[in-house]
MARLUMGU-180636 format. One line per field, with one value per residue (C-alpha): x, y, z; residue number from 0; residue in three letters. Coordinates in steps of 0.25 Angstrom, whole numbers, plus 5000, padded with zeros to 4 digits. Layout:
REM MARLUMGU-180636
c1 X,...
c2 Y,...
c3 Z,...
i NUM,...
aa ALA,...
//
This chain:
REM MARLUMGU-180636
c1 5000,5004,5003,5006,5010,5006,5015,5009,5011,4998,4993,4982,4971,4964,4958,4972,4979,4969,4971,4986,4983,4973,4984,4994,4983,4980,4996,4998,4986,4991,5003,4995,4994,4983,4985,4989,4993,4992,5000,4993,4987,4984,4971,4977,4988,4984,4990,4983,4973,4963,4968,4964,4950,4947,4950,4948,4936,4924,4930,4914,4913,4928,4931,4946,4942,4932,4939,4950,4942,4937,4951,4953,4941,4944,4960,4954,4968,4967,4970,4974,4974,4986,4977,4967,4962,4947,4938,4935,4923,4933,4939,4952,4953,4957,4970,4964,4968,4959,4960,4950,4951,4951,4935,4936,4929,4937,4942,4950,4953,4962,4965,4979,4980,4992,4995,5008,5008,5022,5027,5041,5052,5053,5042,5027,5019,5011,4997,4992,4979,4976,4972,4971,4962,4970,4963,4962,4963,4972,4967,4972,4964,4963,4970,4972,4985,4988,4981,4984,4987,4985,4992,4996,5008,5012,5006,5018,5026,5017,5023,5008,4999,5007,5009,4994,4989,4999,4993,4981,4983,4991,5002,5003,5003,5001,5007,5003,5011,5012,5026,5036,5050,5056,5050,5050,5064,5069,5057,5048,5056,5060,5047,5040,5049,5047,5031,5034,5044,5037,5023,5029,5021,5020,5020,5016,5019,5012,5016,5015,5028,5033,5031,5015,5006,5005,5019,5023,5034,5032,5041,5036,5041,5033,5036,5031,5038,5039,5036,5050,5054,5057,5055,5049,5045,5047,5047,5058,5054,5043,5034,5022,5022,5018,5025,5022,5028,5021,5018,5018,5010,5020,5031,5023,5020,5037,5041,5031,5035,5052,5049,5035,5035,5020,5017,5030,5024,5021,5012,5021,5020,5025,5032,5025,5033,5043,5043,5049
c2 5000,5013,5024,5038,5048,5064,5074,5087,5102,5103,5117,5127,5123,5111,5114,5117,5103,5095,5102,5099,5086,5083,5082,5073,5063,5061,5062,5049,5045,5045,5038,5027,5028,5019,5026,5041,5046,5062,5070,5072,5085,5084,5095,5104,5106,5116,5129,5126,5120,5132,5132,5119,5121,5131,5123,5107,5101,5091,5077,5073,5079,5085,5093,5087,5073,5074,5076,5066,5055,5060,5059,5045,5041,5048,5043,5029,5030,5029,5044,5044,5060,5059,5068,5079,5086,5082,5091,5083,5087,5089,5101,5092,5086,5074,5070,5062,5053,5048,5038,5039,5025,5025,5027,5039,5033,5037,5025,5027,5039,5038,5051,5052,5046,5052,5068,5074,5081,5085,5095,5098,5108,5121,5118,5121,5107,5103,5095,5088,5083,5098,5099,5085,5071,5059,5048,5032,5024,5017,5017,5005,5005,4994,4997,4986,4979,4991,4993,5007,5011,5026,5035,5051,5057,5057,5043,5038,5040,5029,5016,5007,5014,5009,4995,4995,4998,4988,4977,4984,4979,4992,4991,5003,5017,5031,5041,5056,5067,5081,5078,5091,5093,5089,5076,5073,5075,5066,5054,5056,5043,5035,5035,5030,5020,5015,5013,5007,4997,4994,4990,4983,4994,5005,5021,5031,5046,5055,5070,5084,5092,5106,5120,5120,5135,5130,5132,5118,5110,5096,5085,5079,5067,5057,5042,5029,5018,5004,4991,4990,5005,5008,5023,5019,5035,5049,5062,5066,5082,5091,5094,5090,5075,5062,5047,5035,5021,5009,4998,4984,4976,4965,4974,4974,4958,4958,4968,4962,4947,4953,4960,4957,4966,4967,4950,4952,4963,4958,4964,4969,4974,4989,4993,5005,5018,5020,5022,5034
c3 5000,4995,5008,5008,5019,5018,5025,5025,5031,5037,5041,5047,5035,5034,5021,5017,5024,5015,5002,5005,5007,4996,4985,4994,4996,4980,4977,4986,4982,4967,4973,4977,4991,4999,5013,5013,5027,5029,5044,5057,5057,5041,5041,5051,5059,5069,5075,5089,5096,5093,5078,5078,5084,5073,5062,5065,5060,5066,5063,5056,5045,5044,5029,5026,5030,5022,5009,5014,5014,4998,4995,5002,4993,4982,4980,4986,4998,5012,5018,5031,5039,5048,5058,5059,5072,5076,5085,5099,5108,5119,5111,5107,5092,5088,5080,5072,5058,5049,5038,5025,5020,5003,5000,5009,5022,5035,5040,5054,5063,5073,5084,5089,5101,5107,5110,5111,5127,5130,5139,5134,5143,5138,5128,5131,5133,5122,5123,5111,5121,5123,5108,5103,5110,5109,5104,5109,5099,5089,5075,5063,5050,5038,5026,5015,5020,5028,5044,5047,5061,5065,5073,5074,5075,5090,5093,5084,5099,5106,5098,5108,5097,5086,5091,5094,5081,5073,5084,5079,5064,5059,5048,5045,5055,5051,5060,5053,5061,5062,5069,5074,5067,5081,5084,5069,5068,5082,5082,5068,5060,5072,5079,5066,5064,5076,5075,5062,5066,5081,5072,5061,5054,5042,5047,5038,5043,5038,5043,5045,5040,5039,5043,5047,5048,5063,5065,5068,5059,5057,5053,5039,5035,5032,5034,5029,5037,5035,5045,5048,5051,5037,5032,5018,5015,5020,5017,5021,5023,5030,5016,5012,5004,5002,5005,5000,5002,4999,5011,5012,5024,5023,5025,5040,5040,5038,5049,5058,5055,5058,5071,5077,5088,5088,5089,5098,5110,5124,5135,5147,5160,5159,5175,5180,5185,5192,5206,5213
i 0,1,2,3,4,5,6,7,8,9,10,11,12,13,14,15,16,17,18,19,20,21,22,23,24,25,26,27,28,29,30,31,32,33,34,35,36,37,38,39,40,41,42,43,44,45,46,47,48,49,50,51,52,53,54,55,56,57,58,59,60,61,62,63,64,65,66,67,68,69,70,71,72,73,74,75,76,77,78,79,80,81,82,83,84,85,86,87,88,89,90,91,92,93,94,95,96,97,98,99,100,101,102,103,104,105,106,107,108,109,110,111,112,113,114,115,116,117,118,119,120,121,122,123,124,125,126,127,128,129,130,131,132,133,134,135,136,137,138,139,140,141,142,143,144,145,146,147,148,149,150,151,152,153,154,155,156,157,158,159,160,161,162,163,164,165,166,167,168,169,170,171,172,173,174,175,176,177,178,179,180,181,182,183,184,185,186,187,188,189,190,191,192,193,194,195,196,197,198,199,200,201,202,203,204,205,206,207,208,209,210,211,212,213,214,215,216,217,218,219,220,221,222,223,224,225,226,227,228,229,230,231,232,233,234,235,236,237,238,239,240,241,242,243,244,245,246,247,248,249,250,251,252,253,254,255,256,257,258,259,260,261,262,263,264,265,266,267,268,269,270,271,272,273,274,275
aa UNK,UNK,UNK,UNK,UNK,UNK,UNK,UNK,UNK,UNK,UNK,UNK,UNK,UNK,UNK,UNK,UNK,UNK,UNK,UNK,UNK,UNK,UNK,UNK,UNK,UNK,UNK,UNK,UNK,UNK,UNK,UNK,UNK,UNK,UNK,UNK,UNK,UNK,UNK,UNK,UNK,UNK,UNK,UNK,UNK,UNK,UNK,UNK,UNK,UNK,UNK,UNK,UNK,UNK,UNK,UNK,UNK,UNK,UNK,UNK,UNK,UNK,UNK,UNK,UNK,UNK,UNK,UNK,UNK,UNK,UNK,UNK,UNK,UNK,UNK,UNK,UNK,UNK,UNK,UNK,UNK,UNK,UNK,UNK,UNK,UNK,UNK,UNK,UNK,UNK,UNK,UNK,UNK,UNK,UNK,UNK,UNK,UNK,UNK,UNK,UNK,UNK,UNK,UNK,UNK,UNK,UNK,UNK,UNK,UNK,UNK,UNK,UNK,UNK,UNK,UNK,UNK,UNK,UNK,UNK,UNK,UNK,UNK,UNK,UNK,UNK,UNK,UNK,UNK,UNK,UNK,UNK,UNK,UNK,UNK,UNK,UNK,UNK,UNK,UNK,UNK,UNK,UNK,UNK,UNK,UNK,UNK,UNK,UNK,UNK,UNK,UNK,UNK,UNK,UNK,UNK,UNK,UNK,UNK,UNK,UNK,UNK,UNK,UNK,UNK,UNK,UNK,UNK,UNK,UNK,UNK,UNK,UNK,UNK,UNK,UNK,UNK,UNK,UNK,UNK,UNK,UNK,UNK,UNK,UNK,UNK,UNK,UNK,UNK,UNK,UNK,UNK,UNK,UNK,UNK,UNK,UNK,UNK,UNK,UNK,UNK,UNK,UNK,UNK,UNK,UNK,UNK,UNK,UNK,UNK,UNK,UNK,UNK,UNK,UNK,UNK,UNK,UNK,UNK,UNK,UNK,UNK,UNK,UNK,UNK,UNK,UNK,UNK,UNK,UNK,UNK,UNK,UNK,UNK,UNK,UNK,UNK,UNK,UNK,UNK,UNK,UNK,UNK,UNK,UNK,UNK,UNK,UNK,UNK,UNK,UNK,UNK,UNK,UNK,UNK,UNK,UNK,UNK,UNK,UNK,UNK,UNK,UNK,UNK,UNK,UNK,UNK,UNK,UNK,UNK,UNK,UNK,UNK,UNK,UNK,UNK
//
């Protein structure tokens, strides 16, 4: 199967955002893509939580899925968006991700499950619950040959979900980001790497990169990896593009069969904290 990984500069537009991305989905569509993987944040990525507010549509009914799921039907491709945000009643949203199987039906949706809360000296503490809800579940969805497991971003940093969802059937992860240039630079490969490899699994990256209207610089580059740890693609820049790699299930079947870590894992008794 043919798949295809989206990196895009998201900005302050939705309207915008999807005209940008309108003509990335048919280019991999005229490549032959099956499964086309768009960044975290791909409709907007806001300044703040009250930018945000102004601008973020009711998930029932929402404008720019709408016209995703006519293009999924109409280039007959599963299209995957990386992350939107999604009012909640409590006043929160939801990152949510939402794949559009190839008639244009919504298939799955997953929220992100785990928020960045990190107070760093010198640094104001930043709160990813304060804006965002994390969700509860772990989300795998048929595809062919292919059951794709779905994540967002930060989670890639909690190796249980991945290990669930390819006890869970999953083959093939996506990981959409809006990572920073920092964190990009020290943990972006390695990290994904190690999911693919721990699983036995195919990672497709999708992210954010470049200098964004909120004032944030993202990373870029894209990955596609293989079961064995293998970076098969990349865009090795922060611009707007497209990768492709094909993928083979019995590349999976092989690196499971070599190292099978997951047949392999035991139940343990973890010790509690120390004592003072």
């Amino acid at each position: 199967m043919k798949i295809a990984a989206i990196q895009m500069r998201s900005g302050l537009d939705p309207d915008a955002n999807l005209a940008a991305l309108e003509p990335m989905l048919a280019e991999a569509a005229a490549a032959g893509a099956h499964y086309v993987l768009t960044p975290e944040v791909t409709m907007i990525f806001p300044e703040n939580r009250e930018q945000l507010k102004s601008v973020a549509s009711p998930f029932e009914g929402h404008p720019q899925l709408r016209r995703v799921g006519e293009l999924a039907g109409q280039h007959g491709m599963h299209i995957h968006i990386g992350s939107l945000a999604v009012p909640l009643a409590d006043g929160r949203f939801a990152n949510r991700s939402v794949l559009f199987a190839p008639d244009g039906a919504m298939l799955a949706t997953y929220d992100k499950i785990h928020l960045f809360d990190a107070t760093i000296a010198g640094l104001n503490a930043y709160r990813e619950s304060a804006t965002y809800a994390g969700g509860e579940e772990a989300v795998t969805a048929p595809m062919g040959e292919f059951t794709l497991g779905m994540s967002i971003c930060y989670d890639m940093r909690f190796p249980r979900l991945y290990n669930s969802l390819a006890n869970a059937g999953a083959n093939l992860i996506a990981v959409p980001a809006a990572f920073t240039v920092p964190t990009g630079q020290a943990h972006w490969h390695v990290l994904l790497r190690a999911r693919a490899i721990e699983t036995g699994s195919y990672v497709i990256a999708a992210a954010q990169g470049g200098q964004h209207a909120n004032g944030r610089a993202t990373y870029g580059h894209s990955l596609i990896i293989d079961p064995w740890g293998r970076i098969v693609a990349e865009l090795e820049h922060d611009e707007p593009g497209i990768l492709l790699a094909d993928i083979d299930p019995d590349l999976v079947a092989d690196a499971r069969e070599r190292i099978p870590a997951l047949a392999n894992a035991r139940n343990f008794a973890a010790p509690g904290p120390l004592q003072a």
